[in-house]
Structures are given as structure tokens and as C-alpha cells.
N, C-alpha and C positions, 0 to 999 in steps of 0.2 A: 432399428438400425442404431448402431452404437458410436456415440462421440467420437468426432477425431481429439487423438491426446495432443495437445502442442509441449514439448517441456520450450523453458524459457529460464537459464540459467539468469538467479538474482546474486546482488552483493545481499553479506550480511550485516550486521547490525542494524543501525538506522532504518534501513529499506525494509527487515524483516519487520522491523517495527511496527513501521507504518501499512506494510499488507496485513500484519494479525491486528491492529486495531482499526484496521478499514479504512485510514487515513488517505491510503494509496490508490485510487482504484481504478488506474491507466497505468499500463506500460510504452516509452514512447520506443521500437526499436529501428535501426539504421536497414535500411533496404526493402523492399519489399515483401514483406514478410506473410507464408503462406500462413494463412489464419482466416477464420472467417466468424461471423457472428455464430454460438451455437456451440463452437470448440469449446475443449475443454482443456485450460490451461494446467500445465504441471508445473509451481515454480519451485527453484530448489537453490542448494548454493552447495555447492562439494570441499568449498573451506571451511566452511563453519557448517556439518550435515546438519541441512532441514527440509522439507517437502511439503508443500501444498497445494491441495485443488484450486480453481476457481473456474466460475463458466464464462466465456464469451458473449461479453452483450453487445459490442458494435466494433468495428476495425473500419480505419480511415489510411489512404493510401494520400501522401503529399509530398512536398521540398519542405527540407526542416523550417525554411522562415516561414512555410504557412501555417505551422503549428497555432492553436488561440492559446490565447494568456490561461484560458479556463485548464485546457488539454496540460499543458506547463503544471500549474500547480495540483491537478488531479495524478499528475505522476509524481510529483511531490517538490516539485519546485514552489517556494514562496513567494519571490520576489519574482515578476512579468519585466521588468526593466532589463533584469540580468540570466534571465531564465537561461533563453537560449544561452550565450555566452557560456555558463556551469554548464551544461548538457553536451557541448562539442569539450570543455577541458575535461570534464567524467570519461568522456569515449573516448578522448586522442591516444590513450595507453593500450586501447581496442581497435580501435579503426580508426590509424592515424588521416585517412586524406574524410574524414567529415566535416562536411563545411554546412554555410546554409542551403544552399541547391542541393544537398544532400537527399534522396527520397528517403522518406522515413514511414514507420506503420503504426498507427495512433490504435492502441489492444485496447478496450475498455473491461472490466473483468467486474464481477460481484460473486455473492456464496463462496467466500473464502472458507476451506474446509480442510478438515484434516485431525489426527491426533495432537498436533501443536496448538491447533487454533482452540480444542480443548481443553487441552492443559493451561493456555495461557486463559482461557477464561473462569477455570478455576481457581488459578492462583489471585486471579484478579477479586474473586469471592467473598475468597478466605483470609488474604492477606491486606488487601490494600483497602480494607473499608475505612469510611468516611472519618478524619480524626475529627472534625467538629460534631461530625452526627454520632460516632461514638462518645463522643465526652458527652452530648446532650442523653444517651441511655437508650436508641433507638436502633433497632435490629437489622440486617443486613434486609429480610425482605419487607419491611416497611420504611427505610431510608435510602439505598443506596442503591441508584440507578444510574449506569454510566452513560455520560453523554460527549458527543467532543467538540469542540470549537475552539476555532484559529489552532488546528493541530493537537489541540490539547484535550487530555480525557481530565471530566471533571463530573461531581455529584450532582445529578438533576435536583435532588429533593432544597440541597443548600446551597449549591453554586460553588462548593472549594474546590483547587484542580485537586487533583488527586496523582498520585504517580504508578506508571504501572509498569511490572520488573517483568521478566522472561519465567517462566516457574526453572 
């Protein structure tokens, strides 16, 4: 039997960002949203064309204030103080009456895929290796292993961030 497709229009930049470096890996959206663990999400943005798989690992049904700090920043919010608060002014342009009694559908997604998520991992390869570990004389497959923390992609072998572009 073959996945159900969910598409789930994304903004781009930032947000793209953070789904091809894995940064993102919750979508929180307003209503009740059919989806279930197993789907397979399609997320895209028709302003900026882009497309990607990812599969469904768990969906949670609630009122936006019971969102956890953890779900907030897995969608890509940083700061749990003001989470909520950015998450109803992002949507008011979208669904102006979202408040906190709001129900909302907490997506959880992994295996982000796609020709993007390849391209970006090649450019990532080719272009952005390590400038301390190349100054040290050391080759992409014995130095330069990305890792990421507090949002940020950086070399596991020497700990510099490193910055990583769209190919």
C-alpha cells in the first residue's frame, strides 16, 4: 500500500534552510490537520520553487498554548519565552483569528529528500570545507564532517562553524 502524500506549503529562505540542514524537524500547523504518522509529507513553496519529501514520524493534535517549548523550537522557534507570541504574528497574515485556544497539528517529519537536499549536500562538499582544516592541509574525507549545534552547522574534526550557501 502506498503513502498518503500530504503537500504542506512552506515559506522560503530561512525555513528552507532549516528543513535541508535538518535544523527543522516539526511543522506546527493551525487546525486539525489530516495527517497521520507514516505519511509522506511534500513541502514546497511556489514563491521561491522548491520541493521536498520527508516521512511522517508522529502528529499531535492540541490548543496552541499546549504546544512544549521542545515542539516550538523543533519547528524552529529559539527562544520558549516568546515562541508562541512569533508563531500567532507569522500566521495573522494567514489565519487572522489564531489565538492560543487555537487547535493546532504538531507534524513531526525526518528523511528529508529530494534533488535540493542533494544539490545542497554537494555544494556543502565542495565549496564550504573547513578553512582551519584546509589551512592545516587536510582533505575533505579525513577532516570535514558536518555537525550542528544551537542551529548552527560546524566541523566535527575542529569545531569551526562553517557556513553553508544554497548551491
Amino acid at each position: 500500500m502506498s503513502k498518503t502524500k500530504v503537500p504542506f506549503l512552506v515559506q522560503s529562505g530561512p525555513v528552507r534552510k532549516m528543513i535541508l540542514a535538518s535544523t527543522k524537524t516539526a511543522t506546527i500547523r493551525v487546525g486539525d490537520r489530516a495527517c497521520l504518522a507514516g505519511d509522506e509529507l511534500v513541502l514546497y513553496c511556489h514563491i521561491e520553487p522548491w520541493v521536498v519529501m520527508a516521512d511522517v514520524v508522529s502528529v499531535r493534535r492540541c490548543k496552541l498554548s499546549e504546544v512544549t517549548p521542545q515542539e516550538f523550537k523543533d519547528e524552529g522557534y529559539d527562544d520558549p519565552a516568546t515562541a508562541m507570541d512569533q508563531y500567532i504574528a507569522n500566521l495573522k497574515p494567514y489565519h487572522s483569528g489564531v489565538c492560543p485556544d487555537s487547535i493546532v497539528t504538531v507534524i513531526y517529519f525526518t528523511n528529508v529528500r529530494g534533488k535540493l537536499v542533494d544539490e545542497c549536500k554537494a555544494a556543502a562538499e565542495e565549496k564550504n570545507l573547513c578553512s582551519e582544516c584546509r589551512s592545516n592541509g587536510r582533505s575533505y574525507e579525513t577532516a570535514f564532517t558536518l555537525g550542528v549545534r544551537d542551529g548552527k552547522v560546524y566541523c566535527k574534526k575542529c569545531g569551526a562553524y562553517v557556513r553553508i550557501s544554497d548551491p
